[in-house]
C-alpha positions as CSV (number, residue, x, y, z in Angstrom):
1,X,124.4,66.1,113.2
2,X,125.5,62.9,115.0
3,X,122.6,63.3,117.0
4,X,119.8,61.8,114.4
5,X,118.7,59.1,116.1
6,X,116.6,57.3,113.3
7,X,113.3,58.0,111.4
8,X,110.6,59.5,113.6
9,X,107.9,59.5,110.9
10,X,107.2,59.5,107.0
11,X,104.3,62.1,105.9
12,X,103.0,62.0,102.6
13,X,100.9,64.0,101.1
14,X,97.5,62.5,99.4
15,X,94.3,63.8,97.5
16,X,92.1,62.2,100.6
17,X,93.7,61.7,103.8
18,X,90.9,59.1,105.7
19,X,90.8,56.9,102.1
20,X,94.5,57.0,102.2
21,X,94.6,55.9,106.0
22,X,91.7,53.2,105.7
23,X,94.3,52.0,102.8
24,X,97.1,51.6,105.0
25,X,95.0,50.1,107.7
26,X,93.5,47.4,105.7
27,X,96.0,46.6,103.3
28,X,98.9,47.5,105.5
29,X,98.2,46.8,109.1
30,X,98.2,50.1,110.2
31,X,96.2,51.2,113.3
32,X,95.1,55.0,113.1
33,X,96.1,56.5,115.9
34,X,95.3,60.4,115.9
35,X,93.8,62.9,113.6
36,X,94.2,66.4,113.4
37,X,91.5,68.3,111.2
38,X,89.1,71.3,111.0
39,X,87.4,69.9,114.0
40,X,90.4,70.1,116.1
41,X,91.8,73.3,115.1
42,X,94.0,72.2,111.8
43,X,92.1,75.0,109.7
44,X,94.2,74.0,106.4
45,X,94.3,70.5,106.3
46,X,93.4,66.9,107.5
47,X,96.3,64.7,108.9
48,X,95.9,61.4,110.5
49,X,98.5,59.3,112.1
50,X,99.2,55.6,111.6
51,X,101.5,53.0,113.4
52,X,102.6,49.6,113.3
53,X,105.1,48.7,115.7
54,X,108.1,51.4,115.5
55,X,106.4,52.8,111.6
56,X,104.8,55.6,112.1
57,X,103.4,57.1,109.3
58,X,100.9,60.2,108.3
59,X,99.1,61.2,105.5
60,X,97.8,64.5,105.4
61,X,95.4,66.1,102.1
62,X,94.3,70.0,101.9
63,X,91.1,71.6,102.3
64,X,91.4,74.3,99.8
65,X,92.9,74.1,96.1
66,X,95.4,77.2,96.6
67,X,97.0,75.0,99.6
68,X,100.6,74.3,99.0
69,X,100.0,70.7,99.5
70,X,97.0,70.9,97.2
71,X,99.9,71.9,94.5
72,X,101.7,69.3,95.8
73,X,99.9,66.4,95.1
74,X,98.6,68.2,91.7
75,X,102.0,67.8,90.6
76,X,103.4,64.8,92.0
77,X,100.0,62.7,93.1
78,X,99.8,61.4,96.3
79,X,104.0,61.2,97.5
80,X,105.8,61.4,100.4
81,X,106.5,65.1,101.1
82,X,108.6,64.8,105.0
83,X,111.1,62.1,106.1
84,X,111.2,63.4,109.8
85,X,114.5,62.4,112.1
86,X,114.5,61.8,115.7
87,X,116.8,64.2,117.8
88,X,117.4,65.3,120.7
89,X,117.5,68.7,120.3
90,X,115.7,70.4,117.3
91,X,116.6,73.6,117.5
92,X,120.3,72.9,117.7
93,X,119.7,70.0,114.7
94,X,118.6,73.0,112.5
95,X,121.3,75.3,113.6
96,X,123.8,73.0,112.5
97,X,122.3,72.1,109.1
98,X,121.7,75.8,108.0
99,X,125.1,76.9,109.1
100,X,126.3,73.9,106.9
101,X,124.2,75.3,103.9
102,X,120.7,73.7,104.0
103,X,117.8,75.3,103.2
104,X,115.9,76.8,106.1
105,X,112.1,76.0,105.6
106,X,110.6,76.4,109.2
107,X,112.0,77.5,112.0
108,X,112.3,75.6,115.4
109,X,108.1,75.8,116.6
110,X,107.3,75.0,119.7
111,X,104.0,73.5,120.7
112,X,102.7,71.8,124.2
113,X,99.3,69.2,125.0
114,X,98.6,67.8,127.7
115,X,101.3,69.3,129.9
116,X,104.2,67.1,127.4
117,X,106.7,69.4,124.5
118,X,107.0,68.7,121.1
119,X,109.7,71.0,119.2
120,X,110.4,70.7,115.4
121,X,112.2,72.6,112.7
122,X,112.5,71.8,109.1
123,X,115.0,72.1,105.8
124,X,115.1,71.6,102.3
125,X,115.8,67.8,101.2
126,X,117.3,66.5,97.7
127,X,114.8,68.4,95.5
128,X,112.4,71.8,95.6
129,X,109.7,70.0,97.7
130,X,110.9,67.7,100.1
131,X,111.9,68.5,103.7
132,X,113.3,66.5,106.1
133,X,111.9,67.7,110.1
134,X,113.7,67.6,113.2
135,X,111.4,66.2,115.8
136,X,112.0,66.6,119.7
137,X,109.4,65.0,121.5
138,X,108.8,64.8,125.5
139,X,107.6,61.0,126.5
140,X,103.7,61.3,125.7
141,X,103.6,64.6,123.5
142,X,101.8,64.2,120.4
143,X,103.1,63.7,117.0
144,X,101.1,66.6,115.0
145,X,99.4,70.2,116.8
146,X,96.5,70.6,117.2
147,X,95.3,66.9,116.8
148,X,93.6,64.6,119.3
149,X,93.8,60.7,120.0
150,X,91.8,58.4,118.3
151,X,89.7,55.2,120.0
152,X,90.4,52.5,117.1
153,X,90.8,49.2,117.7
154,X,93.9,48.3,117.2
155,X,94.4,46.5,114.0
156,X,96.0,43.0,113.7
157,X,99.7,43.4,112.9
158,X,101.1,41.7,109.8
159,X,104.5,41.8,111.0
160,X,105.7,45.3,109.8
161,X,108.6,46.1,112.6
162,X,110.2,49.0,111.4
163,X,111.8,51.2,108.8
164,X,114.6,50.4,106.7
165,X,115.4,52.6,104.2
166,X,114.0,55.3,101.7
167,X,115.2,55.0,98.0
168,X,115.7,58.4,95.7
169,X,115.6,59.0,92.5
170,X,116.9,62.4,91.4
171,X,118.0,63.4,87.5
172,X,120.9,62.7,85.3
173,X,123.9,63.8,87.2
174,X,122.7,64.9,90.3
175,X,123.2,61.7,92.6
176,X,126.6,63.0,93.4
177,X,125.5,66.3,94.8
178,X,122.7,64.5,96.6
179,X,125.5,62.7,98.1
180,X,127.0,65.1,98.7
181,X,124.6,67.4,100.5
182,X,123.9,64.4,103.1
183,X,127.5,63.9,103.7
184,X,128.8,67.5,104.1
185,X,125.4,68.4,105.8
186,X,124.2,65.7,107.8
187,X,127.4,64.4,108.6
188,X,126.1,61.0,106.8
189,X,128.7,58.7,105.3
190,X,128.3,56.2,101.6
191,X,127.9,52.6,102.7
192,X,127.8,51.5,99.3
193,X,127.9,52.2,95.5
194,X,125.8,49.8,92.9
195,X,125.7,50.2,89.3
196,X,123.3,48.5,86.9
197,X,122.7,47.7,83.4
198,X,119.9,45.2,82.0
199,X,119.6,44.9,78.0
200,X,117.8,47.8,77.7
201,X,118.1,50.3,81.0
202,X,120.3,50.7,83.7
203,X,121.0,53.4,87.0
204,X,124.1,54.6,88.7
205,X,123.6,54.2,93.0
206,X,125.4,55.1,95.9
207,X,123.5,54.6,99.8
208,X,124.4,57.2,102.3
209,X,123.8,56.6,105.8
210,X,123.7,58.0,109.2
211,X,126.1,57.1,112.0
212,X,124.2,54.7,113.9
213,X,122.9,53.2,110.3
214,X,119.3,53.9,111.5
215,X,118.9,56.0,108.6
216,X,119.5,54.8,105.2
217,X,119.2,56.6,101.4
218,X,120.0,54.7,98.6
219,X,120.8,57.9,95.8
220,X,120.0,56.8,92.2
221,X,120.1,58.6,88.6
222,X,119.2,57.2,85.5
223,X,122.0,55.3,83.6
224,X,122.5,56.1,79.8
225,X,120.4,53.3,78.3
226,X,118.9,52.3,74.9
227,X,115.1,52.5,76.7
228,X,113.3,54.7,79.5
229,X,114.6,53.3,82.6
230,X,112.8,52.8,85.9
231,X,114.1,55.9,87.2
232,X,113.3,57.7,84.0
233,X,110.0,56.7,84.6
234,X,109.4,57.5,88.0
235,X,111.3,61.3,87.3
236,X,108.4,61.5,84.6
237,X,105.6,60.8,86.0
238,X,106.5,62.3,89.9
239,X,107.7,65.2,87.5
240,X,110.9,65.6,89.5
241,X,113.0,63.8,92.2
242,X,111.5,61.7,94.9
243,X,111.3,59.0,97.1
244,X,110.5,56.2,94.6
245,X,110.2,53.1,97.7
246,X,109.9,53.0,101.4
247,X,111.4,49.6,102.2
248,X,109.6,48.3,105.8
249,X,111.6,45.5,107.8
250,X,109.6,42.1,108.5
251,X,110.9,39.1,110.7
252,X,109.1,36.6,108.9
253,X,108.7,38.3,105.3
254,X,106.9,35.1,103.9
255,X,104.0,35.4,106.5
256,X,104.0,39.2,105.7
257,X,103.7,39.1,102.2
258,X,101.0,35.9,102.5
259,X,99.0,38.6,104.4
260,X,99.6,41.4,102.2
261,X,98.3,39.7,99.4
262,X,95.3,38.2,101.3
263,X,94.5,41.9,101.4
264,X,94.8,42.7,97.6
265,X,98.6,43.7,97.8
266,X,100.1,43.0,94.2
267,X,103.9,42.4,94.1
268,X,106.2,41.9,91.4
269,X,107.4,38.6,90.1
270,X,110.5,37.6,89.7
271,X,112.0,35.9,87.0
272,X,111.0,32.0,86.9
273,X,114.9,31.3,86.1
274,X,115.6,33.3,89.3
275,X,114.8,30.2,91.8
276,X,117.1,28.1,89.6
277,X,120.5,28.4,90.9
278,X,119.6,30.1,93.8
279,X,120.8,28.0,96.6
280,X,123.6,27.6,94.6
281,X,125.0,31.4,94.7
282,X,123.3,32.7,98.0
283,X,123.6,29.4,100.1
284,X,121.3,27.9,102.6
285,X,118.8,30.4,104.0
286,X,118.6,29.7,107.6
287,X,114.6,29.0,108.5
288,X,113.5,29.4,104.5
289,X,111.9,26.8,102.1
290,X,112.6,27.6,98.5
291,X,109.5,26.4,97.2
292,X,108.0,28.9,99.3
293,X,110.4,32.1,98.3
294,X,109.4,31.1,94.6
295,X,105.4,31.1,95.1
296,X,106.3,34.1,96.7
297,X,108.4,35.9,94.3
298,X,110.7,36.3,97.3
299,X,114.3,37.5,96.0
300,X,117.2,36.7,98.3
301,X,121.0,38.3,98.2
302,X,123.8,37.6,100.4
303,X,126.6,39.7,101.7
304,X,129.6,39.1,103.9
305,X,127.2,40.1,106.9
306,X,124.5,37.3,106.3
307,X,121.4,36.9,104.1
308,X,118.7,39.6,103.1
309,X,115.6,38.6,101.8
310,X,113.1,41.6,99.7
311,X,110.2,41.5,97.3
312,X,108.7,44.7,96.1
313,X,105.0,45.8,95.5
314,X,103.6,47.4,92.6
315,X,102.8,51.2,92.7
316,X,100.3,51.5,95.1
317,X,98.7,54.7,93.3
318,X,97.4,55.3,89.6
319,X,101.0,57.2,88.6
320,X,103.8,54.6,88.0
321,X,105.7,56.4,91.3
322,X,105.5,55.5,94.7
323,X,106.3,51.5,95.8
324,X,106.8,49.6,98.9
325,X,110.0,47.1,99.4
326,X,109.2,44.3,102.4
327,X,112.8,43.5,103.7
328,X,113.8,40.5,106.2
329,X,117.7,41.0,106.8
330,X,119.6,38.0,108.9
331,X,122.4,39.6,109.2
332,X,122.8,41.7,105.6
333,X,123.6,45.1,106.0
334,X,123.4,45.5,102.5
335,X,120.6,46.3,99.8
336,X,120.6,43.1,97.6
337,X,122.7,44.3,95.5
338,X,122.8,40.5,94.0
339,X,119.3,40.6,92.8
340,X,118.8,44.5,91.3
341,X,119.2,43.1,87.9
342,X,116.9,41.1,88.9
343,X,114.3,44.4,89.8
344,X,115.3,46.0,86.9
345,X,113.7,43.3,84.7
346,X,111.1,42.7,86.5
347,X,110.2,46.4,86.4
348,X,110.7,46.6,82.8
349,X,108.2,44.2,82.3
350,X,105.6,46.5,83.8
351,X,106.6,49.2,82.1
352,X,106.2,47.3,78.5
353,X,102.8,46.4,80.0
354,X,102.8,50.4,80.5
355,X,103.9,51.3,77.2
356,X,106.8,53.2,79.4
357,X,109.9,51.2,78.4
């Protein structure tokens, strides 16, 4: 399974697909880029696909309430449902997993436009409804069948680059196996282990990763805790495990996030005794100015690699679930490790607003 290459595309599954898109491209700085739907020949659903720089993303809703990803998002509201990988070879990427013990969901399918090949194949991921897809894709074959450019402008950038990582939360005692599975399966190895405990709530983590480390999975389970935790939360109101944040990488995360909340983005805020001693225990941030990462709620860590800087948005749907993490790393191949305390009690103050805690 060495041959994952990184993330070819997130799909998430939503109650209106071109709402959903004209969210991402206004709020996000995503430019739609091609749509498949009734009109084109996609007689069960509507998908349209989004990019910014190397993110692509889709979001695809159902056309009839018996459609599996009308139960989908029933149950879960609007989630992500497919982290695809890049490979090489799909139907050899599938092979390998099944014979390892993944779930088989779809078979390597074949499909050809405009004279260019596009082959994918799909298992079971960490819970009962997410998959992860093998994509093999010919220079200029599209992304989805059955689906057909489309002639937007693009939209400005606000300095999304790529992905970074996709957090899971999965139930009490089932991090391990999750770990497990990615390890003995997908030939992934842990990076790191974090475990953390506020007053009230707390998680156990481990981050599994691919060879290359284009593909990162921080695993977490809820933590024995006098309150509802974080995780808790999310496994309540997702009803089951999940992808609770996409984290996107940014060069310049302060000019990102001033855009962001130009266009109605809400993040959360950090601590005000955060900024205190902050210089003192991360050091000099090269090109940073820590009035700014304060007004900013920007939280910063520091590992033996260099300096990562993160802030996180709040949910971006009615339910309490699904969040976005911007992350600048200068070096830092961790996951701010430093500052998840940090998260946890920002988190908690949303869920008090909530009545969730």
């Amino acid at each position: 399974m060495r041959q994952i290459k990184g993330i070819d595309h997130l799909e998430f599954y939503v109650g209106n697909a071109p709402q959903a898109a004209y969210f991402y491209r206004t709020a996000f700085g995503f430019t739609p880029v091609a749509t498949a739907s009734l009109e084109t020949g996609a007689g069960d659903r509507t998908s349209l696909v989004l990019r910014q720089n190397e993110i692509v993303m889709v979001v695809t809703s159902p056309l009839s309430p018996e459609s599996p990803i009308a139960q989908h998002v029933n149950l879960h509201g609007d989630s992500l449902k497919n982290i695809a990988f890049a490979v090489d070879d799909a139907a050899q990427a599938f092979a390998e997993a099944t014979k390892r013990g993944a779930r088989p969901v779809m078979e390597p399918t074949e499909f050809e436009q405009n004279g260019a090949r596009t082959v994918t194949a799909t298992i079971a991921a960490f819970s009962g409804d997410m998959v992860h897809s093998f994509v093999q894709r010919e220079p200029g074959a599209p992304l989805l069948p059955n689906s057909v450019p489309l002639a937007h402008p693009p939209v400005d950038s606000i300095g999304l680059r790529a992905f970074d990582h996709a957090a899971i939360c999965v139930e009490t005692g089932m991090m391990q196996p999750w770990v497990d599975f990615y390890v003995d399966v997908m030939d992934f190895r842990v990076a790191h282990q974090e475990d953390v405990a506020t007053e009230y709530t707390g998680m156990y983590s481990k981050q599994v990763e691919n060879a290359a480390g284009t593909v990162k999975f921080p695993i977490a389970e809820p933590a024995p805790s006098k309150r509802k935790s974080q995780i808790n939360e999310y496994l309540g109101f997702h009803h089951g495990p999940g992808v609770q944040h996409v984290a996107l990488l940014s060069d310049a995360i302060c000019d990102t996030v001033r855009a962001l909340r130009l266009c109605g983005i809400e993040f959360l805020q950090a601590p005000a005794t955060y900024y205190d001693q902050l210089e003192e225990r991360v050091g000099r941030v090269s090109g940073a100015d820590m009035s700014l990462l304060r007004e900013l709620s920007v939280l910063v860590d520091r590992d033996e690699w260099g300096h990562l800087l993160q802030v996180f948005t709040k949910p971006l749907q009615a339910r309490p679930t699904l969040f976005m993490e911007i992350i600048q790393r200068q070096g830092a191949r961790g996951f701010g490790g430093g500052n998840i305390r940090s998260l946890f009690e920002a988190i908690e103050s949303q869920q008090a607003a909530r009545g969730t805690l």
